[in-house]
GUVEX-836881 format. One record per residue (C-alpha): residue in one letter; x, y, z; residue number from 1. Coordinates in nm, 3 decimals. Example, Ala and Ser with C-alpha at 12.3 -4.5 7.8 and 13.67 -1.06 7.14 Angstrom:
+------+---------+---------+---------+-----+
: type :       u :       v :       w : seq :
+------+---------+---------+---------+-----+
:    A :   1.230 :  -0.450 :   0.780 :   1 :
:    S :   1.367 :  -0.106 :   0.714 :   2 :
+------+---------+---------+---------+-----+
This chain:
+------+---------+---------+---------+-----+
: type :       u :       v :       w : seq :
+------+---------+---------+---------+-----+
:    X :  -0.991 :  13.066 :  17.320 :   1 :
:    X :  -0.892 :  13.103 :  17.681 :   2 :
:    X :  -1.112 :  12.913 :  17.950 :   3 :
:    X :  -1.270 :  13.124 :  18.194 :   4 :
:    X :  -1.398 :  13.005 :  18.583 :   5 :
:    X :  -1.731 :  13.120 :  18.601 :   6 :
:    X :  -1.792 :  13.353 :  18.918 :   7 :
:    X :  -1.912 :  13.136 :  19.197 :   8 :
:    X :  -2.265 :  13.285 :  19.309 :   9 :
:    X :  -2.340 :  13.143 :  19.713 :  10 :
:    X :  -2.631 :  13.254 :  19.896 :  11 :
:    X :  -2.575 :  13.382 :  20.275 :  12 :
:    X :  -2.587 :  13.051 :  20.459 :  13 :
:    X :  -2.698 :  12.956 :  20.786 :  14 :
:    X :  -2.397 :  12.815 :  21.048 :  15 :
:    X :  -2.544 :  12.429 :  21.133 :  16 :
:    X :  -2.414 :  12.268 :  21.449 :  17 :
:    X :  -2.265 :  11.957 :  21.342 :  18 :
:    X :  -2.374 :  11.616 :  21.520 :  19 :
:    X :  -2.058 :  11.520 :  21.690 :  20 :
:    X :  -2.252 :  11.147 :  21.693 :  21 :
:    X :  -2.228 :  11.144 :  21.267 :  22 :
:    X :  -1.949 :  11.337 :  21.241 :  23 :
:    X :  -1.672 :  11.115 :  21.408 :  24 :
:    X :  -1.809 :  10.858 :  21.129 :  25 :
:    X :  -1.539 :  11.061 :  20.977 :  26 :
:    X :  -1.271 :  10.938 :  21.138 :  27 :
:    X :  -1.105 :  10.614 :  21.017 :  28 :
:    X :  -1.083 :  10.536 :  21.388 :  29 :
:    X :  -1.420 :  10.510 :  21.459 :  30 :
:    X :  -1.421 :  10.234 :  21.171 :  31 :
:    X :  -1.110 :  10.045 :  21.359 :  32 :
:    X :  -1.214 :  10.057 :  21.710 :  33 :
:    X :  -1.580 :   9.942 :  21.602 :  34 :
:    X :  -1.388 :   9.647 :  21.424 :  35 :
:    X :  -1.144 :   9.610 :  21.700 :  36 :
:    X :  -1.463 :   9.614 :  21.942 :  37 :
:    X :  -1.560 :   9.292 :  21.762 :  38 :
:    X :  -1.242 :   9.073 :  21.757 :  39 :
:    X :  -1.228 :   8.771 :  21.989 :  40 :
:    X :  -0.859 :   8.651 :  21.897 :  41 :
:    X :  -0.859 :   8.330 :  21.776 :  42 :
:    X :  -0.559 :   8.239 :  21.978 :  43 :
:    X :  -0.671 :   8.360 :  22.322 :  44 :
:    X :  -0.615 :   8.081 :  22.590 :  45 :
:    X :  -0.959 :   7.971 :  22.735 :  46 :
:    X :  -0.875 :   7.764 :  23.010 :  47 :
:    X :  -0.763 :   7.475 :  22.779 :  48 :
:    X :  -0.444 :   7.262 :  22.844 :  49 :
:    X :  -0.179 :   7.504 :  22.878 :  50 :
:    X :   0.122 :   7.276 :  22.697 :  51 :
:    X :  -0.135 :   7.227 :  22.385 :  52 :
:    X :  -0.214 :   7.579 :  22.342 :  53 :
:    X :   0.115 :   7.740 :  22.353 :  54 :
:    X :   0.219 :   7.482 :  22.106 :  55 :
:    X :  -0.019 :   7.596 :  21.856 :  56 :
:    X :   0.004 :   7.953 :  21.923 :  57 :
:    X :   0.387 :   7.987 :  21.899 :  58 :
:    X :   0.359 :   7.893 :  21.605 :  59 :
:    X :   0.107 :   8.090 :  21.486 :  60 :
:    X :   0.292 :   8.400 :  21.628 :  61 :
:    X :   0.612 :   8.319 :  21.436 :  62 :
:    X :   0.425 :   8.280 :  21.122 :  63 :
:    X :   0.279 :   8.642 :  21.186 :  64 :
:    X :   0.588 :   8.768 :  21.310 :  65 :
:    X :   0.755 :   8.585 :  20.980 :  66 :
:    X :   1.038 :   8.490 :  21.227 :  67 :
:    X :   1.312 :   8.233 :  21.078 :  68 :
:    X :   1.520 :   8.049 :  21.317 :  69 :
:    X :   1.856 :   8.168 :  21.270 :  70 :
:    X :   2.206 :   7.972 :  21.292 :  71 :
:    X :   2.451 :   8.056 :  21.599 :  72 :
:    X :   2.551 :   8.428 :  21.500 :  73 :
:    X :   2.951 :   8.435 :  21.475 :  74 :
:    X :   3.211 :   8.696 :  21.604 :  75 :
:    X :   3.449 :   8.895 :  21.368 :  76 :
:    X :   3.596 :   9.175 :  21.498 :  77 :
:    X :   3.682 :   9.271 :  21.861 :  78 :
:    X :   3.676 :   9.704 :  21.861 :  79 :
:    X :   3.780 :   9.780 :  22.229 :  80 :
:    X :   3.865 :   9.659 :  22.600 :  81 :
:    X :   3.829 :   9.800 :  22.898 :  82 :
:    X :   3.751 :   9.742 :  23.291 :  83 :
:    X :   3.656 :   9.882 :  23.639 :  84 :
:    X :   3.626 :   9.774 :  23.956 :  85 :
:    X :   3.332 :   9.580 :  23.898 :  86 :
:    X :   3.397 :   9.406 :  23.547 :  87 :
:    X :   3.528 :   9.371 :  23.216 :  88 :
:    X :   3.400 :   9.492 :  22.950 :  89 :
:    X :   3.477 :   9.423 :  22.561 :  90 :
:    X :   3.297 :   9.563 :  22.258 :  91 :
:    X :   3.281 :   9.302 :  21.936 :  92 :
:    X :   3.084 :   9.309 :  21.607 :  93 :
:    X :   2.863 :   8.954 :  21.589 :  94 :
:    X :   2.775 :   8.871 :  21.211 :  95 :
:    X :   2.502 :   8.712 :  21.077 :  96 :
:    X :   2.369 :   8.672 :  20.735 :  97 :
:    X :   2.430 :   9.064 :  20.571 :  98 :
:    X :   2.397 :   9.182 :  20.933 :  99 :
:    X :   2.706 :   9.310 :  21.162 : 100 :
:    X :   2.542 :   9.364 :  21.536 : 101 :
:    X :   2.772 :   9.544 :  21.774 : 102 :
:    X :   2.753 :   9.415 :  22.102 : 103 :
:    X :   2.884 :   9.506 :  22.445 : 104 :
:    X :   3.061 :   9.183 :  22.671 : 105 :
:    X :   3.028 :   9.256 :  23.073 : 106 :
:    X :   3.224 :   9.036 :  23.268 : 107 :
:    X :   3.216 :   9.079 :  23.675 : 108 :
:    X :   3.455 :   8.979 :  23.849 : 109 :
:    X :   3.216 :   8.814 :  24.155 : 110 :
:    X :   3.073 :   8.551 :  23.912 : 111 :
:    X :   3.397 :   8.330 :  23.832 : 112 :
:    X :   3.173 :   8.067 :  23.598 : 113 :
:    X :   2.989 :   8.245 :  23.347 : 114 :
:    X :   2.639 :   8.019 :  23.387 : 115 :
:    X :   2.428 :   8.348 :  23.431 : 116 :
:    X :   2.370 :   8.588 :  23.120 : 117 :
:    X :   2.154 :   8.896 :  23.074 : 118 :
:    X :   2.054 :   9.001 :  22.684 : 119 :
:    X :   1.996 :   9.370 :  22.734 : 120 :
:    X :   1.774 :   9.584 :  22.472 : 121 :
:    X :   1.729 :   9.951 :  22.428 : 122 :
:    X :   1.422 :  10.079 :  22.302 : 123 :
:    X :   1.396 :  10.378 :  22.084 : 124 :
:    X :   1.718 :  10.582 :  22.227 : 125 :
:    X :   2.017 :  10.696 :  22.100 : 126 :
:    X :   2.120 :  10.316 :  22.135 : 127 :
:    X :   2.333 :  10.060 :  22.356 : 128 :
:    X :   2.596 :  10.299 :  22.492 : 129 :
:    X :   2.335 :  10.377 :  22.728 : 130 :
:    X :   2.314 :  10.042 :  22.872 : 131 :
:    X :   2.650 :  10.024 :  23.021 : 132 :
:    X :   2.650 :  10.447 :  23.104 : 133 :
:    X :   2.868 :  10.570 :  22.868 : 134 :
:    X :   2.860 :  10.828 :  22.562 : 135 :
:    X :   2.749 :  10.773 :  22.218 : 136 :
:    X :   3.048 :  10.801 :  22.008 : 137 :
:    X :   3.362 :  10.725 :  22.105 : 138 :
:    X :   3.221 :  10.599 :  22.463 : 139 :
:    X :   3.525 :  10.726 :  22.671 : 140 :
:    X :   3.321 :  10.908 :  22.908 : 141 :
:    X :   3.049 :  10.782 :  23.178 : 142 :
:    X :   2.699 :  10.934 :  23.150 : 143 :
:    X :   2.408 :  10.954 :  23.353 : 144 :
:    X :   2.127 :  10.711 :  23.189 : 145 :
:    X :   1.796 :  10.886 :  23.228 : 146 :
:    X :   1.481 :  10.635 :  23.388 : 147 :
:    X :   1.776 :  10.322 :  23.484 : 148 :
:    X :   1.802 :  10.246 :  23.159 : 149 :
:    X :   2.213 :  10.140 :  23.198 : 150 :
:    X :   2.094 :   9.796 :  23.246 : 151 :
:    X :   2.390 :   9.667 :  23.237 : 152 :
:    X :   2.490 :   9.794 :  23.538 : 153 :
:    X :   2.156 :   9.646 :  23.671 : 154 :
:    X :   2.224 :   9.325 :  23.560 : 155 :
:    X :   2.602 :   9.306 :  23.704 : 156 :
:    X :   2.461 :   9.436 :  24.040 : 157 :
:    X :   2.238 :   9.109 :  24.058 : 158 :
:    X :   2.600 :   8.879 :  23.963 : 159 :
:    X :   2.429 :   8.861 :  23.593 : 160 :
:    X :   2.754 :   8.794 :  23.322 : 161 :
:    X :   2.580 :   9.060 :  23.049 : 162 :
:    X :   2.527 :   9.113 :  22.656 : 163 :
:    X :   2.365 :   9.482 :  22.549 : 164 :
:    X :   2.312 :   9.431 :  22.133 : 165 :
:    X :   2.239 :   9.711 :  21.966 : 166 :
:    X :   1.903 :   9.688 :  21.824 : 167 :
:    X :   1.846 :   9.663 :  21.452 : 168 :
:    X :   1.770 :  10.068 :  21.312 : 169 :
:    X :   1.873 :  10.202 :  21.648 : 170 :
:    X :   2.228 :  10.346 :  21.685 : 171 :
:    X :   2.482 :  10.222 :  21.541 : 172 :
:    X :   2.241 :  10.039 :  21.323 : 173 :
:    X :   1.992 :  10.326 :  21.159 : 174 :
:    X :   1.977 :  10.349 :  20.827 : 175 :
:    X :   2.312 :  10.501 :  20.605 : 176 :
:    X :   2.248 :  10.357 :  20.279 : 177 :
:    X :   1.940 :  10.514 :  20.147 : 178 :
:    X :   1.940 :  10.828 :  19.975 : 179 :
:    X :   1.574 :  10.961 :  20.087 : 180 :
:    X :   1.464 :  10.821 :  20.475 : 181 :
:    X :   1.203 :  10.933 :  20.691 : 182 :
:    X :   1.263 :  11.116 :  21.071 : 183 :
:    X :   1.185 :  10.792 :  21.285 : 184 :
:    X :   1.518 :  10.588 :  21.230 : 185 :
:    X :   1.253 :  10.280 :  21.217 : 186 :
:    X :   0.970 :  10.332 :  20.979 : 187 :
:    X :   1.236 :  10.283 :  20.668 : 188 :
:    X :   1.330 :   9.940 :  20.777 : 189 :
:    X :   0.977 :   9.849 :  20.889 : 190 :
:    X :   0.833 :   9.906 :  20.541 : 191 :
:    X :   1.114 :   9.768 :  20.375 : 192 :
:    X :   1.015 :   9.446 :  20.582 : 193 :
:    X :   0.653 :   9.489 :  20.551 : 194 :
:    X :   0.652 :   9.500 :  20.160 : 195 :
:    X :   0.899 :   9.221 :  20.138 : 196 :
:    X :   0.704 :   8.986 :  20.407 : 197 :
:    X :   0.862 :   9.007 :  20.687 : 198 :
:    X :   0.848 :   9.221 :  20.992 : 199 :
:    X :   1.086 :   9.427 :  21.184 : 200 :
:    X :   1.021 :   9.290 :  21.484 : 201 :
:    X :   1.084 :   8.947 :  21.387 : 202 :
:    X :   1.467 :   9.061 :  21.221 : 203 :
:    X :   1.528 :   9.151 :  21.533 : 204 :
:    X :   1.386 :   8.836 :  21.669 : 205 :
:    X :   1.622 :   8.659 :  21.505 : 206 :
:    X :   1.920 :   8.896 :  21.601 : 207 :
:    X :   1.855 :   8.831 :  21.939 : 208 :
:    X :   1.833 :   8.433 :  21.883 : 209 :
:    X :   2.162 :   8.460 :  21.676 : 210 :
:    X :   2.307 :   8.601 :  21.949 : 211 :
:    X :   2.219 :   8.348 :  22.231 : 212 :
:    X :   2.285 :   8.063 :  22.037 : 213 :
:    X :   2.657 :   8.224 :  22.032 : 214 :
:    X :   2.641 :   8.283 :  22.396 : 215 :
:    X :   2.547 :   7.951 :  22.477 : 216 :
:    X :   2.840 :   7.784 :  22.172 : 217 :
:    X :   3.089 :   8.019 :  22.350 : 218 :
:    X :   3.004 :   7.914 :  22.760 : 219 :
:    X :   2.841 :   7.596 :  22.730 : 220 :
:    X :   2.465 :   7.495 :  22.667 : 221 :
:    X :   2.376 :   7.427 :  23.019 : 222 :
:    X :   2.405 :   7.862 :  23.081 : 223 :
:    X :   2.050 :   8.027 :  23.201 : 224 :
:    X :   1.961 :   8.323 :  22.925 : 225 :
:    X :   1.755 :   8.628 :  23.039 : 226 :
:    X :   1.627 :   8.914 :  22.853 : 227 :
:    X :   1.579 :   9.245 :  23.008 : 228 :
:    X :   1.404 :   9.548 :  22.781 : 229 :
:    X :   1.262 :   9.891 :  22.847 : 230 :
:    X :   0.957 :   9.989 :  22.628 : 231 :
:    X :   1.062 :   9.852 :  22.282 : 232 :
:    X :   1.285 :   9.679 :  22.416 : 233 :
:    X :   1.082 :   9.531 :  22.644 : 234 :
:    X :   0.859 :   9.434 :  22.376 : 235 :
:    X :   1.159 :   9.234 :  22.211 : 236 :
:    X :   1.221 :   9.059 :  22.569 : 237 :
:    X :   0.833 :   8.956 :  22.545 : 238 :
:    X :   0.833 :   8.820 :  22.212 : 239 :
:    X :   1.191 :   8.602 :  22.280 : 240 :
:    X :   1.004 :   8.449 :  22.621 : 241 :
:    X :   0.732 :   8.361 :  22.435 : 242 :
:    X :   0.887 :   8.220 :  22.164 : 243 :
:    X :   1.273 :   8.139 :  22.192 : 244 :
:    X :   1.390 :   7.816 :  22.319 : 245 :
:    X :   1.727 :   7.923 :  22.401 : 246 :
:    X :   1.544 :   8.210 :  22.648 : 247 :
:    X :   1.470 :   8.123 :  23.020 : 248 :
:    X :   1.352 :   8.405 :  23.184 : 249 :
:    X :   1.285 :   8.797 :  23.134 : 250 :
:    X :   1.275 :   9.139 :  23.284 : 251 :
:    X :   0.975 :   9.343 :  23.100 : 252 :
:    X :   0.981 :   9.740 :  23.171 : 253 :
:    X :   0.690 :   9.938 :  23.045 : 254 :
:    X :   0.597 :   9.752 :  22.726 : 255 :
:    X :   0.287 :   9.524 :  22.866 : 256 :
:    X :  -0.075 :   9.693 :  22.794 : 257 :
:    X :  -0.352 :   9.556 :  22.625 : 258 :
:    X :  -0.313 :   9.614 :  22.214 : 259 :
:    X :  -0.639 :   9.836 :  22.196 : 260 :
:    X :  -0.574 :  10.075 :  22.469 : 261 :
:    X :  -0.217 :  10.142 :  22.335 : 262 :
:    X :  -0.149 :  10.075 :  21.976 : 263 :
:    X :  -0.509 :  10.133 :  21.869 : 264 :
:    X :  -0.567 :  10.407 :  22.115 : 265 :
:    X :  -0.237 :  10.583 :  22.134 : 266 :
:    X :  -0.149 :  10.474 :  21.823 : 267 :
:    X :   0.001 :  10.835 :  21.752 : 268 :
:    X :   0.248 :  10.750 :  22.023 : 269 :
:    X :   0.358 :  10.415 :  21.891 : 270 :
:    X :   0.650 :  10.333 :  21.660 : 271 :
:    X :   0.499 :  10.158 :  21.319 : 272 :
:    X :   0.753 :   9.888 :  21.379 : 273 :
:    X :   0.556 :   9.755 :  21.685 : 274 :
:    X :   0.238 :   9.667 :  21.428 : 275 :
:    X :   0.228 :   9.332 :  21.326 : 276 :
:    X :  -0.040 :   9.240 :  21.047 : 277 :
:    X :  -0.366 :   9.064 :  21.214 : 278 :
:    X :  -0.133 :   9.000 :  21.554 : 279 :
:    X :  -0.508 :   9.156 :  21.692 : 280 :
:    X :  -0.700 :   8.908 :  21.502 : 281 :
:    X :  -0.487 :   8.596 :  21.706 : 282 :
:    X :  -0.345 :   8.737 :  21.977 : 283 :
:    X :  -0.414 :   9.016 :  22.279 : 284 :
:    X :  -0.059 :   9.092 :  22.483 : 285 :
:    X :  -0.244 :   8.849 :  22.806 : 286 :
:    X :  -0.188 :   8.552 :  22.547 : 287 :
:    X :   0.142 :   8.612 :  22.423 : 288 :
:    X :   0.311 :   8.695 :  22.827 : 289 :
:    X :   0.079 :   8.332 :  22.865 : 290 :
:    X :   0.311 :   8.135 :  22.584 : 291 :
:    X :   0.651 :   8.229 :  22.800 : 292 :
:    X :   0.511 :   8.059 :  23.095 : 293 :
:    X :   0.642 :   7.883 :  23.312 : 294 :
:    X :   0.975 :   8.044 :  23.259 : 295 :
:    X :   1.038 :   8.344 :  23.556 : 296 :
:    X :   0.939 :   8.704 :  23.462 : 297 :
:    X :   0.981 :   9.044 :  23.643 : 298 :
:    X :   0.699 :   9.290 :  23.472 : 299 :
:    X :   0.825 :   9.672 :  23.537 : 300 :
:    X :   0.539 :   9.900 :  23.506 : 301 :
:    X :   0.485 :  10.257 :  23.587 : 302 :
:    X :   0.129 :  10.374 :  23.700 : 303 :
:    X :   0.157 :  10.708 :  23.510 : 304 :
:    X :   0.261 :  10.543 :  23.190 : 305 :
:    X :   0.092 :  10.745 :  22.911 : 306 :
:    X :   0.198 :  10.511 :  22.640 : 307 :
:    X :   0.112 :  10.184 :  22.774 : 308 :
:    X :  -0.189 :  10.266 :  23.008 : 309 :
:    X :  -0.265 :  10.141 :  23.384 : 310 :
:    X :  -0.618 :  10.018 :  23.224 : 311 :
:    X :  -0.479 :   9.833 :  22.962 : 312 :
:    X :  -0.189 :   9.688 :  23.185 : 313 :
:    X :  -0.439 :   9.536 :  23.438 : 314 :
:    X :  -0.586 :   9.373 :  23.141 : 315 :
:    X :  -0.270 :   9.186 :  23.004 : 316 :
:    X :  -0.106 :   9.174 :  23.313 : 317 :
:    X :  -0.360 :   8.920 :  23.475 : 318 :
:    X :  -0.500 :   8.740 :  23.160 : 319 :
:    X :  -0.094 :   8.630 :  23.128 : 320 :
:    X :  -0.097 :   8.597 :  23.525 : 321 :
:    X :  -0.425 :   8.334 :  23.471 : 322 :
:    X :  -0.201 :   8.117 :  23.221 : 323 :
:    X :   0.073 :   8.131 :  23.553 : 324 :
:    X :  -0.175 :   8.007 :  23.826 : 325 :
:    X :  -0.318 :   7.758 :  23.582 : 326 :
:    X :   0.025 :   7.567 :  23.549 : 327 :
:    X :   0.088 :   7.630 :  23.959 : 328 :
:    X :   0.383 :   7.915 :  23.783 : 329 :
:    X :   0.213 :   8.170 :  23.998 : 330 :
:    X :   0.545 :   8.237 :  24.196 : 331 :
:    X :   0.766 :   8.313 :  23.865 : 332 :
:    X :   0.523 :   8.585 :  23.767 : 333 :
:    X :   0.664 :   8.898 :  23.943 : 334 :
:    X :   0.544 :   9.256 :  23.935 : 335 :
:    X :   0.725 :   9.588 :  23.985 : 336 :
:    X :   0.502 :   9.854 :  24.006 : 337 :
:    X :   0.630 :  10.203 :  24.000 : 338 :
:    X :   0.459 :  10.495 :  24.068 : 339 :
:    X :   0.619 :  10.718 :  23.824 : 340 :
:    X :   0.585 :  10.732 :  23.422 : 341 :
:    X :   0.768 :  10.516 :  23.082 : 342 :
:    X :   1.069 :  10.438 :  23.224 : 343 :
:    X :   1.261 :  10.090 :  23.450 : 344 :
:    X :   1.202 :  10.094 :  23.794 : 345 :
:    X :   1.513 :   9.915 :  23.882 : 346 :
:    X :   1.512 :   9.869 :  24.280 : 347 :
:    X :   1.182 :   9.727 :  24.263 : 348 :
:    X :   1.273 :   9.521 :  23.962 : 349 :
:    X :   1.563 :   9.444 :  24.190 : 350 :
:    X :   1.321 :   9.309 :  24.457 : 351 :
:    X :   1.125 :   9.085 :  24.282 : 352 :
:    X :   1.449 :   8.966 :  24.080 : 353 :
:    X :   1.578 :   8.851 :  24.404 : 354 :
:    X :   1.283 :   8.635 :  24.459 : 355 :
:    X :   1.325 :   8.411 :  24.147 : 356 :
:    X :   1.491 :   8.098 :  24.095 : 357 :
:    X :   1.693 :   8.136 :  23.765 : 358 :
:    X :   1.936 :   7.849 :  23.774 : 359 :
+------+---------+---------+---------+-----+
């Protein structure tokens, strides 16, 4: 005997109005931002003594970052040479533990003892060959990096000897093993880390500490380190000035906003791998630009930045500035301000660069 639907029998109904007020209950948002509305992070400096807190906190954040300290990353191939009239330039493959990292050496000529380096980090491009201007691929032929992002050109300009790694997932490094990945060349190695506790961000974290423990084997401990980052990348040069020893100062480009006015708010325009679990619940982005003081940094920002808002930039910017002024670090604690959108303003960065002690 075959089952048969009964004929549905509705009445002529009456359109209702909805309440917009009880209908965004059904929203998962609404739940969120009411939660987020209610978080006082634990970690959030409150005037205390400044050496005693960032103790603590760095090593809270490494815990929720599940960031290892890595040995001194080693070299093992050398791909290409080349030069110009302003320096020399080498591409090599660092190693360290089931990671190969390409890398990019810049070597100017004007700076005869290599005491000055520059880490450079692209954020979600089409990866490092745009930090020295040149194409993906076989990178034979100069190209024109959109928003200033060929900071290595920046850095030689300012007599900076310069390292641009390619970040883990980006370029070079996205994902070629899998059979079945999603579009963003991030989200596979994010859950991957995720569900195996770790975290994307601190892989790279350690990438970046692999790489200046090498820097500093290969040209002497006493070298100055910086970081310089554009949006995710920027976010990396954040998290290494807060947190790595080996780091002594940083150039941030439009990554600092407050966490609930971009990844809670714009969430939709955020990269999964930037979401750390309970990083709200400890920390707001004031705190963590707080635990690299006093070392120098240059924040780039853009006024018309519709990923990391001018609202939610004031906020972090001068909760990190307080931790600054409270140590008399007021002077290392440099801002760029563009007036254009997500992108490295790098005369002004220039400017303020100038004005900073970094030896």
């Amino acid at each position: 005997m075959s089952y048969r639907r009964p004929k549905a029998r509705f009445r002529a109904k009456e359109n209702v109005k909805r309440d917009k007020g009880k209908s965004s209950l059904l929203s998962p948002s609404t739940l969120f931002s009411r939660i987020s509305d209610g978080i006082k992070p634990i970690n959030s400096y409150t005037g205390t003594d400044v050496s005693s807190w960032q103790q603590s906190s760095r090593r809270t954040l490494k815990e929720l970052l599940k960031y290892d300290e890595p040995k001194c990353a080693e070299q093992i191939e050398s791909i290409w040479r080349a030069k110009d009239k302003v320096a020399e330039y080498e591409k090599i493959w660092l190693e360290r533990p089931y990671q190969a990292i390409p890398a990019y050496f810049c070597l100017p000529y004007s700076q005869k003892v290599r005491d000055k380096w520059l880490i450079c980090l692209q954020g979600h491009t089409t990866g490092m060959h745009i930090s020295i201007g040149v194409n993906q691929g076989d990178e034979s032929k100069w190209i024109d990096a959109t928003g200033s992002r060929d900071f290595a050109l920046w850095g030689l300009s300012n007599n900076l000897s310069v390292m641009c790694l390619e970040v883990m997932s980006l370029g070079e490094r996205q994902e070629d093993e899998l059979s079945f990945t999603h579009d963003h060349p991030c989200q596979d190695a994010a859950l991957h880390s995720l569900v195996l506790g770790r975290t994307l961000l601190g892989e790279r974290l350690v990438d970046i500490a692999a790489a200046a423990k090498f820097l500093r084997n290969k040209f002497g401990h006493g070298i100055s380190i910086g970081v310089l980052g554009n949006s995710l990348g920027g976010t990396l040069a954040l998290y290494a000035a807060a947190l790595l020893d080996d780091v002594n100062f940083a150039i941030l480009s439009s990554c600092i906003c407050s966490y609930k006015e971009s990844l809670l708010r714009r969430s939709g325009r955020h990269c999964i791998d930037l979401y750390i679990p309970s990083l709200m619940k400890h920390f707001e982005c004031g705190d963590v630009l707080g635990l690299a003081a006093p070392k120098p940094l240059v924040i780039s920002h853009g006024v018309n930045d519709g990923l990391f808002p001018l609202k939610g930039f004031s906020e972090a910017f001068c909760s990190g500035r307080a931790v600054y002024r409270k140590i008399d670090a007021e002077h290392r604690y440099r801002l760029a301000l563009g007036y254009g959108g997500h992108r490295f303003y790098a005369n002004e960065s220039y400017t303020e660069f100038r004005k900073l002690d970094i030896s």
